[in-house]
C-alpha positions in Angstrom: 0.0 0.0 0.0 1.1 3.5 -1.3 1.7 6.3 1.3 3.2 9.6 2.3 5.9 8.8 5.0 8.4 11.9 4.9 11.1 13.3 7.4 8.3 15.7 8.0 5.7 14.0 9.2 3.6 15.7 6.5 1.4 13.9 4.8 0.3 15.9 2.4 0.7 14.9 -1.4 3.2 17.7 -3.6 4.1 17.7 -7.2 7.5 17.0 -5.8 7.9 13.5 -4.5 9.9 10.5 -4.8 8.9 6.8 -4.5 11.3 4.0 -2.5 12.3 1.7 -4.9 11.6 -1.7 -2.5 8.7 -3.6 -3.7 7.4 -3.7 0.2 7.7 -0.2 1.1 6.3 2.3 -1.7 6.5 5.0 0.4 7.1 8.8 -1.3 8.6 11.2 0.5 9.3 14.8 -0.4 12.2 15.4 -2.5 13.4 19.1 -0.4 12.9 16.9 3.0 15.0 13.9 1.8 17.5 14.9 -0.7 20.1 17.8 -1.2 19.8 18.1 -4.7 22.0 21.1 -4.5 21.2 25.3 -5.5 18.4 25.5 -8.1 20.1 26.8 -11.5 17.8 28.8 -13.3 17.0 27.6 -16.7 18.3 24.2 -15.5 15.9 21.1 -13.9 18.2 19.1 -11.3 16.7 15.3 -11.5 16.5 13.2 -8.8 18.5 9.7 -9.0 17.0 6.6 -10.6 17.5 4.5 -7.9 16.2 5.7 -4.7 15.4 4.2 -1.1 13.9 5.4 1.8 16.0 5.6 5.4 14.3 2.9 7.1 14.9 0.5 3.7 18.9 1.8 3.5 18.8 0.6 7.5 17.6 -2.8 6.7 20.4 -3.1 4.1 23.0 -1.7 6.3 23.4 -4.3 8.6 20.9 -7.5 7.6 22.4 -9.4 11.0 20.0 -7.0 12.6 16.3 -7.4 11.2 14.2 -5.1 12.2 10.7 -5.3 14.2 9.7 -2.2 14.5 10.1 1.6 14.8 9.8 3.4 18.0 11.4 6.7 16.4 11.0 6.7 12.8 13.6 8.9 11.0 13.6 12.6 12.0 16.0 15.0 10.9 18.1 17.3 13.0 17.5 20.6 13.7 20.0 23.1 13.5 20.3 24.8 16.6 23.2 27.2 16.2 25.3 28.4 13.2 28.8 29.2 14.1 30.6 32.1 12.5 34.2 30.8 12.6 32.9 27.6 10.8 31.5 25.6 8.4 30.2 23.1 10.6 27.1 24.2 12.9 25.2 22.6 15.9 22.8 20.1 15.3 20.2 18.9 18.4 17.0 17.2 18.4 14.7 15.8 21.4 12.3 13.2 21.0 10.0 10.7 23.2 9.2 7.0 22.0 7.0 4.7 23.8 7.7 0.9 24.8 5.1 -1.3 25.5 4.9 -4.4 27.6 5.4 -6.8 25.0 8.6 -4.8 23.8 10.0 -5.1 26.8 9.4 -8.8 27.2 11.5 -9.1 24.1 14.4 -7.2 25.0 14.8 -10.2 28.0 16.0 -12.2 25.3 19.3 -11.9 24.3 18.6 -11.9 20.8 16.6 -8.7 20.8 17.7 -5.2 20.9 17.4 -1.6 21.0 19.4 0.2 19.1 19.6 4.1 18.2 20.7 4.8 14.8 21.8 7.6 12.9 22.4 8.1 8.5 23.9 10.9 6.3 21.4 11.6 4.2 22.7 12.3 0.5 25.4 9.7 1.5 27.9 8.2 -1.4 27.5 4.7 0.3 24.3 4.6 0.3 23.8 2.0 2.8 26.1 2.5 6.3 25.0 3.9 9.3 27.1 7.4 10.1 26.9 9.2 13.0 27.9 13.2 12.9 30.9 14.8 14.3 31.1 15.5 17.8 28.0 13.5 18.5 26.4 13.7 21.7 23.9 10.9 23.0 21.0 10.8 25.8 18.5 8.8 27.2 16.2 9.0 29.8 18.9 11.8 31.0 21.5 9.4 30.7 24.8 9.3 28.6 25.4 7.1 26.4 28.5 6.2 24.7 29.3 6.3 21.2 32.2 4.3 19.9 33.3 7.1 17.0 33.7 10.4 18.5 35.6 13.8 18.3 35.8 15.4 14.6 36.8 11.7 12.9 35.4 11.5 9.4 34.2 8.1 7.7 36.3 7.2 4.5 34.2 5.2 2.0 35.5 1.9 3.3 34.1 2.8 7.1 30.8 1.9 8.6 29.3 2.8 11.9 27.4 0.7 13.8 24.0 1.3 15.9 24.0 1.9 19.3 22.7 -0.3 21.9 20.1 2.0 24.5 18.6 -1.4 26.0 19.7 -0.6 30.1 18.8 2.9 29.6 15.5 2.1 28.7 12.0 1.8 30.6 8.6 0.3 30.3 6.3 3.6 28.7 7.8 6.5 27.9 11.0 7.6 27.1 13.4 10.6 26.2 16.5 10.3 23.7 18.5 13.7 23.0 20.7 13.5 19.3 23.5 16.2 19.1 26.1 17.0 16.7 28.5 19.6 15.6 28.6 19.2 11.5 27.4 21.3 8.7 26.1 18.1 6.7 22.3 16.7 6.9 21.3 13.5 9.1 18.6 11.5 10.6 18.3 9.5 13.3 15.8 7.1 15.1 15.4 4.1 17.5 14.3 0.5 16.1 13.6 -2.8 17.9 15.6 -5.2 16.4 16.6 -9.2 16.5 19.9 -10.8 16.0 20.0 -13.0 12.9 22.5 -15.9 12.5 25.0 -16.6 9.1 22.6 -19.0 8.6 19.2 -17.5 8.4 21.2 -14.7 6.2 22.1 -17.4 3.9 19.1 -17.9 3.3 17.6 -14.8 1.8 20.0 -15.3 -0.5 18.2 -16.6 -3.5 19.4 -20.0 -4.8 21.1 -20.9 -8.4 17.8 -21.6 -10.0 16.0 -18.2 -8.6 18.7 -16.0 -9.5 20.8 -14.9 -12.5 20.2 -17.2 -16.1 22.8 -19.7 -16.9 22.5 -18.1 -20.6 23.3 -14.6 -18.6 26.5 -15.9 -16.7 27.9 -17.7 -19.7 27.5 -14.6 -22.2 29.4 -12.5 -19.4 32.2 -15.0 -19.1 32.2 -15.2 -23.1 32.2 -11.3 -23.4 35.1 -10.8 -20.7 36.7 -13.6 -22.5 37.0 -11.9 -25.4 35.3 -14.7 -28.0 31.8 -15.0 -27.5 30.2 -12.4 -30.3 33.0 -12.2 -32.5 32.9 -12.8 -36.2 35.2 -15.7 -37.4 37.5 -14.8 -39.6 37.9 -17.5 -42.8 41.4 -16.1 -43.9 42.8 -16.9 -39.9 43.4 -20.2 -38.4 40.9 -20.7 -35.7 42.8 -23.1 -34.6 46.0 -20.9 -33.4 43.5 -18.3 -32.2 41.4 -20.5 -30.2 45.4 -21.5 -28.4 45.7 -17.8 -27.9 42.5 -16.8 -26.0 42.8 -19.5 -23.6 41.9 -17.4 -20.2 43.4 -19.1 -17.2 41.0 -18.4 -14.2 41.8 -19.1 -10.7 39.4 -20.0 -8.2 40.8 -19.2 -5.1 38.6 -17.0 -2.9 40.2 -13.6 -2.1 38.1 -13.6 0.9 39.5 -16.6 2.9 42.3 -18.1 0.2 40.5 -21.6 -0.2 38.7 -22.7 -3.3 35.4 -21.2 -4.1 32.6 -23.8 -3.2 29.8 -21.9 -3.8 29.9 -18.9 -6.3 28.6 -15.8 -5.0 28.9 -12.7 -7.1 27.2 -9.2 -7.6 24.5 -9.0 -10.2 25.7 -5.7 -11.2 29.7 -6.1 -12.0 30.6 -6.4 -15.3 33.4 -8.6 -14.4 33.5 -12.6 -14.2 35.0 -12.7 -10.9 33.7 -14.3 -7.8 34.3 -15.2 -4.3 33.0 -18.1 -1.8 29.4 -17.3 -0.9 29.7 -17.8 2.9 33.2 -16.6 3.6 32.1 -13.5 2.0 28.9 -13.2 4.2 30.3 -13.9 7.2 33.3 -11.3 7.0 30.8 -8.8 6.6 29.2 -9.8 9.8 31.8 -7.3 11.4 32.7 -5.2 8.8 29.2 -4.6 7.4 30.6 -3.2 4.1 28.9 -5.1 1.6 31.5 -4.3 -0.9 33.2 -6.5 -4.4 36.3 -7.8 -3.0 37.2 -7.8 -7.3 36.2 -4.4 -8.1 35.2 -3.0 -4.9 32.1 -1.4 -5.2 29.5 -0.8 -2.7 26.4 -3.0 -2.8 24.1 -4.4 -0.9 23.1 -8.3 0.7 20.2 -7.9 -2.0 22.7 -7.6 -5.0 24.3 -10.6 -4.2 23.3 -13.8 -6.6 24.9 -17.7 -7.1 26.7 -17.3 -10.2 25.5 -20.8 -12.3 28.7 -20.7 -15.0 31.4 -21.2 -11.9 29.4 -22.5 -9.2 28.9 -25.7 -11.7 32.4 -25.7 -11.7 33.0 -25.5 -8.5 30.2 -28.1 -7.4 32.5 -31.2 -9.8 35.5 -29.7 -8.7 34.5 -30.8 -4.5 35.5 -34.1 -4.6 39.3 -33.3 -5.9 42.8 -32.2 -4.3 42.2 -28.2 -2.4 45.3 -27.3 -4.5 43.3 -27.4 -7.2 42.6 -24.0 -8.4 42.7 -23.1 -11.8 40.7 -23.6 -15.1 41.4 -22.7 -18.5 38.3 -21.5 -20.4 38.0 -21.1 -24.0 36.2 -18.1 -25.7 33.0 -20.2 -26.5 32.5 -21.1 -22.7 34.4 -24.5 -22.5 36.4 -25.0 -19.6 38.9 -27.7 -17.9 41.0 -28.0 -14.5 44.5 -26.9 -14.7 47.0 -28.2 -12.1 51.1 -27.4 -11.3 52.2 -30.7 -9.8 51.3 -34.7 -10.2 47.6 -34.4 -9.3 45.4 -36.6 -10.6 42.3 -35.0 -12.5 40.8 -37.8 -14.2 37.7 -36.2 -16.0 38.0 -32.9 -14.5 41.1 -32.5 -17.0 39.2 -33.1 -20.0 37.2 -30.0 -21.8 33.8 -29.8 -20.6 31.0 -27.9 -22.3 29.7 -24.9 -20.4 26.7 -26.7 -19.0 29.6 -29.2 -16.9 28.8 -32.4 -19.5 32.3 -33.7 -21.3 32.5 -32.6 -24.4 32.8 -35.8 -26.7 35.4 -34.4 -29.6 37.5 -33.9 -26.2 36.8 -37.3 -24.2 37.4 -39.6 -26.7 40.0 -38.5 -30.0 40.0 -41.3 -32.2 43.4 -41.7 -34.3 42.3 -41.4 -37.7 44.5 -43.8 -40.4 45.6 -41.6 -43.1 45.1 -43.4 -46.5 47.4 -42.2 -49.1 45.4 -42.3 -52.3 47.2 -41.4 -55.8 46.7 -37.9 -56.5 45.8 -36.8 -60.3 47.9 -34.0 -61.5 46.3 -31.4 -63.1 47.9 -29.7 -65.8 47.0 -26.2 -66.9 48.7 -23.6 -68.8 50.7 -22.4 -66.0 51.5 -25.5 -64.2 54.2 -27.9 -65.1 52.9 -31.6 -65.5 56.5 -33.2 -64.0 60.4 -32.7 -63.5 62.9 -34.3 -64.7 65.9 -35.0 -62.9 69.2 -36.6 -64.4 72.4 -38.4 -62.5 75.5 -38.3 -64.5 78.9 -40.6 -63.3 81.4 -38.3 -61.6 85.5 -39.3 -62.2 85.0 -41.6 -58.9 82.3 -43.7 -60.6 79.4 -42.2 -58.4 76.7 -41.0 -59.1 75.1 -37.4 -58.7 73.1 -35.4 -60.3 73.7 -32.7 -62.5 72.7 -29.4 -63.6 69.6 -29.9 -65.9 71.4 -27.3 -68.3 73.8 -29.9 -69.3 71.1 -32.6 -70.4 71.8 -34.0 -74.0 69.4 -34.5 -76.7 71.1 -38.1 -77.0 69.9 -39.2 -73.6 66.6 -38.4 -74.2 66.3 -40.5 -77.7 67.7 -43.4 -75.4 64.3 -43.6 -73.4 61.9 -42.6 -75.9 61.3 -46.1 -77.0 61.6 -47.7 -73.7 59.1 -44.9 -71.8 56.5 -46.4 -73.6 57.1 -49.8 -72.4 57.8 -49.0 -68.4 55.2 -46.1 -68.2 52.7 -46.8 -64.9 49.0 -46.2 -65.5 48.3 -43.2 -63.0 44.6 -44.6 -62.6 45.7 -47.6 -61.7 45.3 -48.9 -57.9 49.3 -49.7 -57.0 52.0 -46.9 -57.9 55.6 -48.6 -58.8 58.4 -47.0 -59.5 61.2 -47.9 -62.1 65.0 -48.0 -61.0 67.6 -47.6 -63.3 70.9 -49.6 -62.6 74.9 -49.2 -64.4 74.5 -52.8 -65.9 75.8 -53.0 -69.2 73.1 -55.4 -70.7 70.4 -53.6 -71.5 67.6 -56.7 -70.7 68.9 -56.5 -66.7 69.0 -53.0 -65.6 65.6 -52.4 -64.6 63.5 -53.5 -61.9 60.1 -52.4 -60.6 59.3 -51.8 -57.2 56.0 -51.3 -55.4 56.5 -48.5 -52.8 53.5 -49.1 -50.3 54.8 -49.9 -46.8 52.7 -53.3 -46.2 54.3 -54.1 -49.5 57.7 -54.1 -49.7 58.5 -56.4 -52.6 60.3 -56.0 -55.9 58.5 -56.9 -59.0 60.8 -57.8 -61.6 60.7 -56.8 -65.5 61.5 -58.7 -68.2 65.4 -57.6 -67.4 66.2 -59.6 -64.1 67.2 -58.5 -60.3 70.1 -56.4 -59.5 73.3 -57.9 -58.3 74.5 -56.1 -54.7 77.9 -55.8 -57.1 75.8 -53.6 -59.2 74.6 -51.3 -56.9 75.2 -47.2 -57.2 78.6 -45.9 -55.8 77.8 -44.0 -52.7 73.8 -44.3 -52.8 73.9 -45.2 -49.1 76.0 -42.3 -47.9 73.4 -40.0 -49.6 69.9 -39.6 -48.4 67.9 -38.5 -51.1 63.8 -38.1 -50.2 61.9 -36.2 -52.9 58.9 -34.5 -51.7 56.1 -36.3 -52.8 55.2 -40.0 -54.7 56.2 -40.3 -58.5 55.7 -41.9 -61.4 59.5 -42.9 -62.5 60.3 -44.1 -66.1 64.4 -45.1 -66.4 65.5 -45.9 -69.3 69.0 -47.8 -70.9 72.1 -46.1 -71.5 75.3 -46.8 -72.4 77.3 -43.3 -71.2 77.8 -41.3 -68.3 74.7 -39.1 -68.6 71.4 -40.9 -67.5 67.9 -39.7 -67.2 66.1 -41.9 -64.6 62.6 -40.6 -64.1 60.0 -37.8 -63.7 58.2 -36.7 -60.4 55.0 -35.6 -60.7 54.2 -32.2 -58.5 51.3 -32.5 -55.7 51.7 -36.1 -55.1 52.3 -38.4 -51.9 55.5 -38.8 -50.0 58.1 -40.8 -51.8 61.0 -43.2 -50.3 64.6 -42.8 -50.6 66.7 -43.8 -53.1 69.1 -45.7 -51.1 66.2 -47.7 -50.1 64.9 -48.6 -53.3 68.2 -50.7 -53.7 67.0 -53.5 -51.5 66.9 -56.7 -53.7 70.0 -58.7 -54.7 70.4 -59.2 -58.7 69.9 -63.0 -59.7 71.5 -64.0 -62.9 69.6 -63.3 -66.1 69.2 -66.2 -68.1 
């Protein structure tokens, strides 16, 4: 239900009001009487902010180990009593009376109940802390009471004050409290009945993973801070090396307490993936009441804080493995898997996992795929050669070696023009061989034709015969000569120096060496 509920006590409704922004207040108050919008300039309209909460809602957030009953002394402002000439800062007093019934004071017998008086800068940069005024003076029922921050101190924006117990001081029916101050900024103050509330029970107002942020919202957060979620692929790149590069290492250590995060509590407003243990971080702030990211430390409230579903599914398999355990490296589509320095056993933990925490299969289980070499058909256009001929020629040590192609002779080529036709291989056919010349004289025995598949290792012999190991090439085993690629080789007879032995054909399979095409022993021919 909507109502008027100012620092005034008015109730009357103005053009200039401002609604709380909790669901189970709805109270307006009066913008003058609540905030300090600054000097009207004229020409210019000063807006209020978009997010704005009344005092007794910012006191609930404050300090949620406290939750409150009721109100005694709703908010009331101070009044200013005396302006001071030398100074900036003036004095600030106000008296008021609450009254305590019988059941109130029935509760404050139990330990877990309280009194507290309370006090909040309006207009404050943190917008929920308690903050008492400089040079505060407090009095009830006559009596002093003590207020742990006093003199001129200042808060910083990392300091909270805390309420102040008035319980002894207190009686059944009426009773007096006196606020004073000496500072030139705007507060309210008040007395609420309160109860203690255990880690537990604030736990619990927590909402869970399936109440709070989407999965789909967590994982396009860590995708966007990893840097790969929405970008365009780029078909000139390799994915592959870029996917290596954006591999994000992530450690989930709490910077809280220093252990590993077991449940993932972050702020639903930060931008950033980071997040911290859920219950280390609530119960620090049972003392320090700041409510602040420990990753980029802004001020929030026990209302901001969600379960985070990417990393707390992460965390949740990663309960049952060694505490040293920390880090995960996280690709830019959302896939993750556990890191470890040391001889740790991961099992499945260090295999990629989709975002949702299933294995991903590609990942689990890489077969080894057999390549099959298959023969490759040349194509031959007007700029690409068809093959390339090579040609060994007998040094004055009787080896061979092969020489410049500029010094090929027309006569060596007439030599295996007729026999080409003979020894040519079929390049449609199903099994590539290869034709080795030798230095026998005859010209029936110097060829032999050998199948160069690796399950097949046997020579086929022409109609010449098998090379004799006394007929073998000077030097071929000191040199190790692999050609790039399978070929189609045609030798042919000679009876000089200079012999052509075959052509390789560009954008084929791998080929053998020579010195291991010499394998056979040459039987006699008949």
């Amino acid at each position: 239900m909507e109502m008027i509920r100012c620092l005034c006590r008015s109730t009357l409704l103005s053009n200039s009001v401002i609604k709380c922004k909790d669901p189970k207040c709805n109270a307006w108050q009066h913008i003058p009487c609540v905030l300090n919008l600054g000097r009207p300039v004229e020409g210019v309209l000063t807006n209020p902010p978009d997010t704005f909460y009344c005092e007794t809602c910012r006191l609930s957030r404050a300090d949620p180990f406290w939750k409150t009953i009721s109100h005694p002394l709703y908010p009331v402002k101070l009044n200013i009593t005396n302006i001071s000439r030398f100074s900036a800062s003036q004095v600030q007093s106000i008296v008021k009376t609450f009254y305590l019934t019988r059941e109130d004071m029935d509760l404050l017998l139990d330990q877990e109940y309280d009194l507290q008086a309370w006090s909040m800068l309006l207009n404050d940069d943190v917008m929920f802390r308690m903050q008492w005024p400089q040079f505060v003076v407090l009095q009830v029922n006559g009596a002093p009471v003590h207020v742990s921050r006093t003199g001129g101190q200042l808060l910083g924006p990392n300091d909270r004050d805390d309420g102040i117990s008035i319980t002894p001081f207190i009686r059944d029916g009426i009773n007096t409290i006196m606020f004073g101050g000496y500072d030139a900024r705007i507060f309210c103050v008040g007395v609420r009945l309160v109860k203690r509330q255990t880690l537990r029970q604030v736990l619990n107002t927590i909402p869970n993973e399936s109440e709070g942020e989407h999965f789909e919202d967590s994982l396009a957060r860590v995708r966007r801070c990893v840097g790969g979620g929405a970008a365009q692929e780029n078909a000139e790149s390799d994915t592959d090396v870029e996917v290596i590069a954006a591999l994000v290492s992530i450690n989930l250590r709490c910077t809280v307490n220093g252990s590993r995060i077991k449940v993932a509590g972050r702020f639903k407003h930060c931008a950033h993936m980071g997040c911290f243990d859920l219950e280390a971080f609530v119960e620090m702030n049972q003392q320090s009441k700041k409510w602040q990211c420990p990753i980029c430390m802004k001020n929030y409230s026990l209302d901001d804080i969600v379960i985070d579903p990417y990393f707390n599914r992460i965390t949740s398999l990663m309960q049952n493995c060694e505490e040293d355990v920390t880090n995960i490296e996280v690709k830019p589509d959302g896939s993750w898997r556990a890191k470890a320095e040391g001889n740790y056993n991961l099992g499945d933990l260090g295999l990629w996992h989709l975002p949702d925490g299933s294995i991903c299969s590609s990942r689990a289980a890489e077969p080894k795929q057999k390549t099959e070499l298959k023969p490759i058909r040349p194509e031959v256009g007007p700029d690409s050669h068809s093959n390339l001929r090579l040609r060994l020629k007998k040094n004055k040590n009787g080896c061979w070696e092969f020489c410049n192609p500029r010094e090929g002779t027309s006569h060596s080529n007439r030599i295996g023009e007729g026999t080409s036709r003979s020894n040519r291989i079929d390049k449609n056919s199903e099994n590539e061989e290869n034709i080795v010349p030798t230095d026998a004289p005859t010209q029936d025995a110097d060829v032999i034709v050998i199948d160069d598949r690796e399950e097949e290792m046997e020579s086929v012999p022409s109609s010449g015969g098998i090379l004799d190991a006394s007929n073998e090439i000077p030097g071929s085993k000191h040199e190790d000569v692999a050609l790039d690629g399978s070929s189609y080789l045609d030798f042919y007879n000679a009876t000089n120096d200079d012999l052509e032995i075959w052509s390789l054909l560009y954008g084929s399979q791998g080929a053998p060496n020579v010195s291991d095409l010499f394998e056979k022993n040459r039987s006699g021919h008949a």
